[in-house]
C-alpha positions in Angstrom: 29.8 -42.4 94.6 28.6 -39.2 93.0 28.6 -38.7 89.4 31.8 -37.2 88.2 31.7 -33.4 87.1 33.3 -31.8 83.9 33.7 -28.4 83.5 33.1 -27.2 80.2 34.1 -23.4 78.9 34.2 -21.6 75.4 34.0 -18.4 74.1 31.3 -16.9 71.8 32.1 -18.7 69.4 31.9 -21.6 70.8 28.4 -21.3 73.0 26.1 -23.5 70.6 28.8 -26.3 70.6 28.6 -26.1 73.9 25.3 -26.1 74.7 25.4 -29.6 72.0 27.9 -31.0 74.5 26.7 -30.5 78.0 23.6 -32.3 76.7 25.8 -34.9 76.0 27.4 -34.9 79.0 24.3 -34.8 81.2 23.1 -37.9 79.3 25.8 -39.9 80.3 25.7 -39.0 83.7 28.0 -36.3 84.5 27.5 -33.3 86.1 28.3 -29.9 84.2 30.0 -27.1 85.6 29.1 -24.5 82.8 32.0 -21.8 83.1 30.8 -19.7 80.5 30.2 -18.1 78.0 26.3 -18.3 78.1 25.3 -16.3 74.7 27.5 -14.8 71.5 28.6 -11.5 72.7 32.0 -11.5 72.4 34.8 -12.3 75.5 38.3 -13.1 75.3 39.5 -16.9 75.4 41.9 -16.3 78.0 39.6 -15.4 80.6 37.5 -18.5 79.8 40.6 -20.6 79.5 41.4 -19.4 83.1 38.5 -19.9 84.3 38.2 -23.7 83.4 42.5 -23.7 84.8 41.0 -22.5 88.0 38.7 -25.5 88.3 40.8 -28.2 87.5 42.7 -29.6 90.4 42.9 -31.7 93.7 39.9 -30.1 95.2 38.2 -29.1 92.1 37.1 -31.4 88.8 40.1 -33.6 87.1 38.6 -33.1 83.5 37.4 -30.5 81.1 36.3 -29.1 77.7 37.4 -25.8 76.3 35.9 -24.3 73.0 36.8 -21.7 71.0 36.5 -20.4 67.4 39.5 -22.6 65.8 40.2 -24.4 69.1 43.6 -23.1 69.1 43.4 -19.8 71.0 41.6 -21.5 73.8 43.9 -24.5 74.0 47.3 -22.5 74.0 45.7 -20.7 76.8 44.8 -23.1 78.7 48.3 -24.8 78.7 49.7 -22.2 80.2 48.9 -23.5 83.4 51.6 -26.4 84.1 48.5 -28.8 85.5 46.7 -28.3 82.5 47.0 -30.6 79.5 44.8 -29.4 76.6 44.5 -31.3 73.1 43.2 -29.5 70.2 41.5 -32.5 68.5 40.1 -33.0 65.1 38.6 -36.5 65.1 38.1 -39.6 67.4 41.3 -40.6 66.7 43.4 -37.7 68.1 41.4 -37.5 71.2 42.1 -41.1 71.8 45.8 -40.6 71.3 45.6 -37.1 73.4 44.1 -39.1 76.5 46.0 -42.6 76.1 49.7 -40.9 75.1 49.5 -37.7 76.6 46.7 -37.7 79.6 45.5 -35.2 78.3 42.8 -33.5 80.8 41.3 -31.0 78.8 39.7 -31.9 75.4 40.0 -28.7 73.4 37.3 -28.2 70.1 36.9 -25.5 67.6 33.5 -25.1 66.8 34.3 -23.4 63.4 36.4 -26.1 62.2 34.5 -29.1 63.0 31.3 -30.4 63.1 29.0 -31.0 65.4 29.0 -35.6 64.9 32.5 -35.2 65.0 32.8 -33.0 68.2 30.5 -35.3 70.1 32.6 -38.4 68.9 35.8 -36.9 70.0 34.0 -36.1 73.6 32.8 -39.6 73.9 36.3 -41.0 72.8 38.2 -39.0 74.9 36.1 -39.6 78.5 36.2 -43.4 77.4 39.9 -43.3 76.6 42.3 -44.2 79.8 45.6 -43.0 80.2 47.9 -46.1 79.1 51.4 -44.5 81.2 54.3 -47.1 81.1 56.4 -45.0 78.6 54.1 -41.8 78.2 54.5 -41.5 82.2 58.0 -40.1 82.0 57.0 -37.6 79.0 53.9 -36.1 80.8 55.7 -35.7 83.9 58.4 -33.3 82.4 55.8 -31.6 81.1 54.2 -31.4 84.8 
């Protein structure tokens, strides 16, 4: 079976966070789809946000990380698609919650707000976190 890939998108804010992360996931044996941006000149979240909506799917990758400034830009963007379920999360904690409550797909960081220990703990937490369903099934299908 071929290592699973995550596609991985911020803004230029977000780019050395990012670059911190795909490391990260390359060590434990993803692949990275690197959707951009690749240095600090400024783009708009949306577009990334999109970008990383685009490639999650039934034919594309089932689980991603979006970055941003705060965190919260990219992730209300992103959850505007209705197969999208980004978590702005803080700590280990709330991406555990995000993926065992919510099934949440796409962990959403801001690189401004938290540091870099932190980041990579809530990446780690939330690829090793399973959805639990039973009574969060019913909730994250209304919102599907």
């Amino acid at each position: 079976m071929p290592p699973e890939t995550i596609a991985i998108a911020s803004d230029h804010a977000g780019v050395g966070l990012k670059s911190v992360l795909k490391e990260d996931l390359a060590e434990l044996g993803f692949t990275v789809l690197d959707l951009g941006a690749q240095d600090e000149e400024s783009v708009d979240y949306p577009d990334i946000a999109n970008a990383l909506a685009d490639a999650i799917g039934p034919d594309g990758v089932t689980r991603g990380v979006a970055i941003c400034g705060s965190g919260i830009g990219i992730s209300m963007a992103a959850n505007r698609h209705r197969h999208v379920r980004a978590a702005l999360c803080h700590d280990a904690l709330s991406a555990k919650l995000a993926r065992e409550h919510n099934d949440a797909n796409v962990l959403a960081l801001g690189a401004r707000l938290i540091g870099t220990d932190t980041a990579r703990d809530c990446l780690r937490t939330f690829l090793a976190t399973a959805f639990e369903g039973g009574r969060h099934q019913r909730r994250v299908k209304k919102m599907s």
